[in-house]
C-alpha positions as CSV (number, residue, x, y, z in Angstrom):
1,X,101.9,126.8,125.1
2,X,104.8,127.1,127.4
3,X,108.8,126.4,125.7
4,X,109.5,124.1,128.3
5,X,106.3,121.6,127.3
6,X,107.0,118.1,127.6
7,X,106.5,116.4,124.2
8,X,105.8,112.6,123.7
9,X,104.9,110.8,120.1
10,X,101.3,110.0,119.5
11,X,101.8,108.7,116.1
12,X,104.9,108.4,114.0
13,X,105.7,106.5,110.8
14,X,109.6,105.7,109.1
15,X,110.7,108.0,106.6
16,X,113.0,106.1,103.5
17,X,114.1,106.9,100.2
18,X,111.9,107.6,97.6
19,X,113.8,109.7,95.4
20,X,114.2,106.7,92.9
21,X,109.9,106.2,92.6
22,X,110.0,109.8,90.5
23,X,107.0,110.9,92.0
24,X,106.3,114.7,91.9
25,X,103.4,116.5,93.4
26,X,102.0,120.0,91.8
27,X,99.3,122.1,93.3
28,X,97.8,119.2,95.4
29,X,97.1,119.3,99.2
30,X,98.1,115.2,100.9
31,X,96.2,114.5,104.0
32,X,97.4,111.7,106.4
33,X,94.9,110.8,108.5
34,X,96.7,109.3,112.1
35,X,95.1,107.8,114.2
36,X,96.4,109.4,117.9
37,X,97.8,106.5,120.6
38,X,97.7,109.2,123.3
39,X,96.0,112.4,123.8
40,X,97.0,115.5,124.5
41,X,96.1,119.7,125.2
42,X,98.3,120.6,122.1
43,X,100.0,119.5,118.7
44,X,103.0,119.8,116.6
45,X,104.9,117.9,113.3
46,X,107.8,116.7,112.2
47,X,108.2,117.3,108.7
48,X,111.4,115.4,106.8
49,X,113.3,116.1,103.6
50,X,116.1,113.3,105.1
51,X,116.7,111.7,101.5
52,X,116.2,114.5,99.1
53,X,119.3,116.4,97.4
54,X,117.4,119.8,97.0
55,X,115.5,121.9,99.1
56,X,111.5,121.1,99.4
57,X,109.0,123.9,99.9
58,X,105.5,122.9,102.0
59,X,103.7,126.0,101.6
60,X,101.1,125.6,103.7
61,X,100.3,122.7,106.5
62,X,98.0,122.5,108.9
63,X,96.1,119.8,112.0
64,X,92.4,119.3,113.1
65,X,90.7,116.7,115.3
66,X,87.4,117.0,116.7
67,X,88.5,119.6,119.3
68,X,89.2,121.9,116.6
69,X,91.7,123.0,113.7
70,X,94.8,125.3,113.2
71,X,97.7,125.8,110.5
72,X,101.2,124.5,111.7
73,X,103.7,127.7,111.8
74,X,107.2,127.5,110.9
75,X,108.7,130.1,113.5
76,X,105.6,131.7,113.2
77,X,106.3,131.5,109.1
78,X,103.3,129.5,107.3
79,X,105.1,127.9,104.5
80,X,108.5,126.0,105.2
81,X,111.3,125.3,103.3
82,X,113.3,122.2,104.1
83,X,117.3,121.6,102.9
84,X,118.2,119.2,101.6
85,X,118.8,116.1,104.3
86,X,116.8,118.6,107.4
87,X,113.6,117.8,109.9
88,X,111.6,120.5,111.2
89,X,109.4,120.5,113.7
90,X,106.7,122.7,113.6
91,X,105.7,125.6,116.3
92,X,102.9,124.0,118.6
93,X,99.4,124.3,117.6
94,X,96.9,124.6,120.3
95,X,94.4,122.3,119.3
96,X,93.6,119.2,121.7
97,X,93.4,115.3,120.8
98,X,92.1,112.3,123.0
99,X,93.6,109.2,122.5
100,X,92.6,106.7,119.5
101,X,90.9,109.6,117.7
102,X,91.9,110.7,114.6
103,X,94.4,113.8,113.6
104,X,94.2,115.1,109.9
105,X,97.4,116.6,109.3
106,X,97.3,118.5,105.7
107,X,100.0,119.3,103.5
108,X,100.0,121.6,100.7
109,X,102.7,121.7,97.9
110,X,102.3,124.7,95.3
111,X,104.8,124.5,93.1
112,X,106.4,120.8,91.3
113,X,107.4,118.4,94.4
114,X,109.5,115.4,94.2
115,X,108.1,112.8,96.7
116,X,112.0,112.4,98.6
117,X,111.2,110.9,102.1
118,X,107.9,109.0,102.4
119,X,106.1,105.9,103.9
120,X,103.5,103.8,103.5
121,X,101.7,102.0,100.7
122,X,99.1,104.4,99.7
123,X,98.3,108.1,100.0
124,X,94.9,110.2,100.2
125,X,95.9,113.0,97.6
126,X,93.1,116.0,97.2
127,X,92.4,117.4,93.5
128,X,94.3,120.6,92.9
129,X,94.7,123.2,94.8
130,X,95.3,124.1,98.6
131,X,92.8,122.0,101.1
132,X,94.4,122.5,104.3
133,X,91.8,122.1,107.2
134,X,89.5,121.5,104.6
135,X,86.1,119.5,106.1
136,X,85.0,117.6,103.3
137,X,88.5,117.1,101.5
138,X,87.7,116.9,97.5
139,X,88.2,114.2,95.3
140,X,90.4,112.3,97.4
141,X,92.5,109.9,95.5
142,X,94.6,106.8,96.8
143,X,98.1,107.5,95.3
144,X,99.4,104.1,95.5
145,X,102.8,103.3,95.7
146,X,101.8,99.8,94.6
147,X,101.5,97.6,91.6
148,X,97.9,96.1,90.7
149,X,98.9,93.0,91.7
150,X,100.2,93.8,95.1
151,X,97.0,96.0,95.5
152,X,95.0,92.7,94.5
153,X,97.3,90.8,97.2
154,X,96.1,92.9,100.0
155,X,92.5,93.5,99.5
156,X,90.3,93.1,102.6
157,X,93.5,95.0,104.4
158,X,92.9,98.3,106.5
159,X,96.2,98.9,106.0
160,X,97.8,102.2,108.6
161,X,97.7,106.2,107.3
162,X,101.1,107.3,105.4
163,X,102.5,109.9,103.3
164,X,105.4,112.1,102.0
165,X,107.9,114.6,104.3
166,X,105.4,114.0,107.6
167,X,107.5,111.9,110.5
168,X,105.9,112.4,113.8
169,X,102.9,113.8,115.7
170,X,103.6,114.5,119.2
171,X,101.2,115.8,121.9
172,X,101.8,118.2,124.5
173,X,99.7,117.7,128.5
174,X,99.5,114.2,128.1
175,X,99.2,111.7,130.9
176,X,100.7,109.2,129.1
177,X,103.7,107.8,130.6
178,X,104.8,105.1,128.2
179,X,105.8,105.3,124.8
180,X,106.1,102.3,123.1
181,X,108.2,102.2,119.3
182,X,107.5,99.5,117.3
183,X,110.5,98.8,114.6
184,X,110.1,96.5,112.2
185,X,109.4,95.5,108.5
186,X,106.4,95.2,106.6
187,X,104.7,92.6,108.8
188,X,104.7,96.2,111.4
189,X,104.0,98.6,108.9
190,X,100.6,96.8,107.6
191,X,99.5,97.6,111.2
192,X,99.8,95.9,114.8
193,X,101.4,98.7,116.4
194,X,98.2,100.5,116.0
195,X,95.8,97.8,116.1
196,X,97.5,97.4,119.6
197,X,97.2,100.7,120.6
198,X,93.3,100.4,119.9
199,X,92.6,97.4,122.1
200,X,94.1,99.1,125.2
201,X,91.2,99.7,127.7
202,X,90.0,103.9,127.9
203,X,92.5,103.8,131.6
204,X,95.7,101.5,129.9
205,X,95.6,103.9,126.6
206,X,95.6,107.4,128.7
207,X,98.5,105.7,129.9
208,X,100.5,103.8,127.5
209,X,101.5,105.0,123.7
210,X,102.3,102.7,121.1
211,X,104.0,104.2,117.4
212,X,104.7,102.3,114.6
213,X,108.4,102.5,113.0
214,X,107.8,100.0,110.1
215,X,109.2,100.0,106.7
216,X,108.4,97.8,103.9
217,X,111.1,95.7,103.2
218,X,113.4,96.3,106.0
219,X,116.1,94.3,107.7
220,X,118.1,94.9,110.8
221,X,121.8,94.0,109.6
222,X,121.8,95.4,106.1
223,X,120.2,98.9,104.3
224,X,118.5,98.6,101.1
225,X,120.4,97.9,97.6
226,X,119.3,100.5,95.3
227,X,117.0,100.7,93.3
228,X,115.2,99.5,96.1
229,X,115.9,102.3,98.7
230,X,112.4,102.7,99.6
231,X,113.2,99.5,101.7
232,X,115.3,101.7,104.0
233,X,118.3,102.0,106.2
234,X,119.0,98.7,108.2
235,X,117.2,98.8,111.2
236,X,120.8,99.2,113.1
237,X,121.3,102.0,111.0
238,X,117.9,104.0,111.8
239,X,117.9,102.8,115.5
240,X,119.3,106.1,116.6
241,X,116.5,108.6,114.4
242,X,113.5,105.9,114.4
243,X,113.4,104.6,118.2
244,X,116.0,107.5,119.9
245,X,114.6,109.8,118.1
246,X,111.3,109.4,119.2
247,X,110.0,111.9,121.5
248,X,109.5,110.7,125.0
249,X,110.2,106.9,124.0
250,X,110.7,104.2,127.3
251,X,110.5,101.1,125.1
252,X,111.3,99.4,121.7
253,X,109.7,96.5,120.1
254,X,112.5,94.8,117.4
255,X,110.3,92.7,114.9
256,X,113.0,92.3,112.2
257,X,114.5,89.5,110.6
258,X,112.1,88.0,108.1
259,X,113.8,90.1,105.2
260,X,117.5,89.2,106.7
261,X,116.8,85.8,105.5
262,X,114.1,86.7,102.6
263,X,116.2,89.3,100.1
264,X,119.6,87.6,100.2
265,X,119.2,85.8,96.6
266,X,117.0,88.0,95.5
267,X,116.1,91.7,95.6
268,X,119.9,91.8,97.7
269,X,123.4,90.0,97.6
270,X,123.1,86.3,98.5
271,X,126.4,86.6,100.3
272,X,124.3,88.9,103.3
273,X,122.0,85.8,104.4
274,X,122.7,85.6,107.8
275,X,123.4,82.9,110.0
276,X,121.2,83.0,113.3
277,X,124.5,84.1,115.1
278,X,124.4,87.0,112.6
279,X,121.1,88.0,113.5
280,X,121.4,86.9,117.5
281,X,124.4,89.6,117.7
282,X,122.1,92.1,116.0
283,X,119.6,91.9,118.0
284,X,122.2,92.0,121.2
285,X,123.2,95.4,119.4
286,X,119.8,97.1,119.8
287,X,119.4,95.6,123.6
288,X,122.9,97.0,124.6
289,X,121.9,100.7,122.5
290,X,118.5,100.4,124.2
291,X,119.7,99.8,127.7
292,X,122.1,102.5,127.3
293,X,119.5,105.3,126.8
294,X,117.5,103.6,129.3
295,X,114.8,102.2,127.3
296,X,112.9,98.4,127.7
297,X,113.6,96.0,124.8
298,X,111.1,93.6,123.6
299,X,111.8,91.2,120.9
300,X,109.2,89.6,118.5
301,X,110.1,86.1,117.5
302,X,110.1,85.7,113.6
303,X,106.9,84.7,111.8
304,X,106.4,81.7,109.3
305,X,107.3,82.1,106.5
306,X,107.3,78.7,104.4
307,X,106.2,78.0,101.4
308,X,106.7,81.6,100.7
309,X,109.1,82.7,97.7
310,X,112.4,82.9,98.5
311,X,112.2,80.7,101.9
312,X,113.3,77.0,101.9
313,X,114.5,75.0,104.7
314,X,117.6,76.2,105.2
315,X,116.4,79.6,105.9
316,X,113.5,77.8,108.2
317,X,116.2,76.4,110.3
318,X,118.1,79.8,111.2
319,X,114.5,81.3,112.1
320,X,114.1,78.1,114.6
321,X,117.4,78.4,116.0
322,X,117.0,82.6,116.0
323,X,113.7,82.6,117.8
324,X,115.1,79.8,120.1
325,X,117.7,82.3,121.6
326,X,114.9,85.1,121.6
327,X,112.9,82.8,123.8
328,X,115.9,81.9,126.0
329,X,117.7,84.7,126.2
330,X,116.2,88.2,125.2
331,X,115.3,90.6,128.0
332,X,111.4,90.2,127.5
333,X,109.9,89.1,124.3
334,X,106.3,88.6,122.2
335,X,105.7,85.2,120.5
336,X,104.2,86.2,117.3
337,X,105.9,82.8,116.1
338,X,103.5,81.1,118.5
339,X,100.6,83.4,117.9
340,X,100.7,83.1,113.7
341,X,102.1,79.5,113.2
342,X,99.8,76.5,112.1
343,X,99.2,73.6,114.9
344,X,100.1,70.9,112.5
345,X,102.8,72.8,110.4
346,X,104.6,74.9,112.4
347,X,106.6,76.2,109.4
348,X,103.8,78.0,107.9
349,X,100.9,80.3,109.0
350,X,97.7,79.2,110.0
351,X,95.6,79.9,106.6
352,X,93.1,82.5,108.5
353,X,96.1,84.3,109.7
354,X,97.7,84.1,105.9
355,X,96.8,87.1,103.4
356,X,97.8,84.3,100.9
357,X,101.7,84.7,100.1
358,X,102.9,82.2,103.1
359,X,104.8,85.5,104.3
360,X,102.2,88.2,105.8
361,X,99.6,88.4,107.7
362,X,95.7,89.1,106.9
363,X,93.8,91.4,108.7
364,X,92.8,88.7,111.3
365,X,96.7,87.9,111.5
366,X,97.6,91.2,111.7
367,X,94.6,91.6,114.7
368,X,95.9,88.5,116.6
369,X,99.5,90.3,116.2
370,X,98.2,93.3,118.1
371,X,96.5,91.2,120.5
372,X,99.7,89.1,121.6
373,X,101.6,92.7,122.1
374,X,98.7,94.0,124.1
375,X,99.4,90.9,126.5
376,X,102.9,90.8,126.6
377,X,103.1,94.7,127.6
378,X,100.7,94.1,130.1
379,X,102.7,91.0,131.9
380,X,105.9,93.5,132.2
């Protein structure tokens, strides 16, 4: 594989704080199974310690997709140690991927682990030992960053791959010519971005990449209070390593704002509810950043979210005003307002769209989500 390869993201996910969760891994091997939004003639990972305070050791990592399997090298090194606050990217790996398939990406930790940069709401952990490229992984184990009720809240949900320390997967030799980042809360991180991805015709997806920058909890203005850090950096904050920092990025999706108005009150300072011209001159923010590296902006109008805890009419009217100005004013936008919202009560989700807390969508909302981005890319 040549030095001078062009690299572009095939699949990506937000890395936050999880240094406050106490989770330590011993002896296990985590596999995150991503599901490619382009394909490519070779591989590489990002791996992140970007919240820890001491250095973490992978010892071992490696990829496979149906073309084949290889370990990731560290400068030709096989294990990697990562300081405190660094991303690595590995040395490419010559195995191929098509787009929508599915890339394994194994990480093996030997010695005791803490869990400092992660994503996502559940993890495929193997019993102990080193299972790298392994083809039938053993006793995989959701490792669930979730409470039973929460779990119980999203049953019927085929909710997107995650884990610890892994940020990116890019490709190398793909056709693909646009990269689409999708930042956003946890209405993004339960899945459109690659739900979209999937519906793209066999000729649009060779073409078009679409990664998902979600984190659960997230708001654009303001980062998250501890002890809730796993919530992340505002979405202003992470613009420059989440969308910039995405390799080979043309365009940016900005689907925040439901927890703007949400947390203030409750899991954050009531004085940081915004008004909507709080929000409108965030969202100008990311256009003017975007613009300036050259990138498309697309904005997502804000979902229902009545009667859902912590929403009351006050807040309802700053999302009608907010998505008001979206419709009028940003550079191109997706109505996922329009797309969710009841016909009779346009303050709450239609019930089949509704995974039953008024505030995210089910896996048919969350389908109907990906099928209004599919349709707005393809009108630009």
């Amino acid at each position: 594989m040549s030095t001078t390869a062009t690299w572009q993201a095939t699949w990506v996910q937000a890395i936050s704080d999880y240094v406050v969760a106490q989770r330590t891994l011993e002896d296990v091997t985590v596999r995150i199974d991503a599901p490619a939004s382009s394909g490519g003639e070779a591989l590489r990972i990002e791996l992140s310690n970007r919240f820890g305070t001491d250095s973490v050791t992978i010892d071992h990592s490696g990829v496979a997709t149906r073309a084949g399997s290889g370990d990731a090298r560290w400068d030709g090194e096989r294990s990697v140690t990562l300081a405190p606050g660094q991303t690595r990217w590995s040395d490419p790996v010559d195995v191929a991927t098509d787009a929508g398939e599915t890339v394994h990406v194994d990480l093996h930790m030997a010695g005791p682990t803490l869990v400092t940069s992660a994503n996502g709401f559940a993890w495929t952990v193997s019993s102990p030992g080193d299972h790298v490229g392994a083809a039938d992984f053993p006793d995989a184990t959701p490792a669930s960053i979730l409470d039973e009720e929460q779990q119980r809240g999203l049953q019927g949900m085929t909710l997107p791959a995650s884990g610890p320390f892994l940020s990116a997967v890019d490709v190398a030799g793909s056709p693909t010519s646009r990269v689409v980042v999708c930042l956003g809360d946890s209405i993004t991180a339960m899945g459109w971005p690659q739900l979209a991805a999937a519906r793209l015709s066999s000729d649009r997806a060779t073409t078009t990449g679409i990664v998902n920058r979600g984190i659960a909890g997230n708001r654009l203005r303001h980062g998250a209070p501890f002890p809730m850090t796993v919530f992340g950096r505002a979405g202003l904050a992470r613009f420059d390593d989440d969308v910039l920092g995405t390799s080979g990025v043309t365009d940016v999706v900005l689907a925040l704002g439901t927890n703007d108005l949400g947390h203030p009150g409750s899991t954050a300072p009531l004085d940081e509810l915004p008004t909507a011209e709080d929000l409108v001159a965030g969202y100008r923010e990311v256009v003017r950043r975007a613009t300036k590296a050259g990138l498309r902006t697309m904005i997502a109008t804000i979902t229902p979210f009545l009667p859902g805890e912590a929403y009351d009419a006050a807040r309802e009217a700053v999302r009608q005003e907010v998505n008001a100005w979206i419709r009028s004013s940003a550079p191109t936008y997706v109505d996922y307002d329009a797309a969710l919202r009841s016909d009779t009560e346009p303050s709450r989700m239609q019930a089949v769209y509704d995974v039953g807390d008024h505030l995210h969508p089910s896996q048919q909302g969350q389908e109907r989500l990906a099928e209004a981005l599919v349709t707005a890319l393809s009108d630009r």
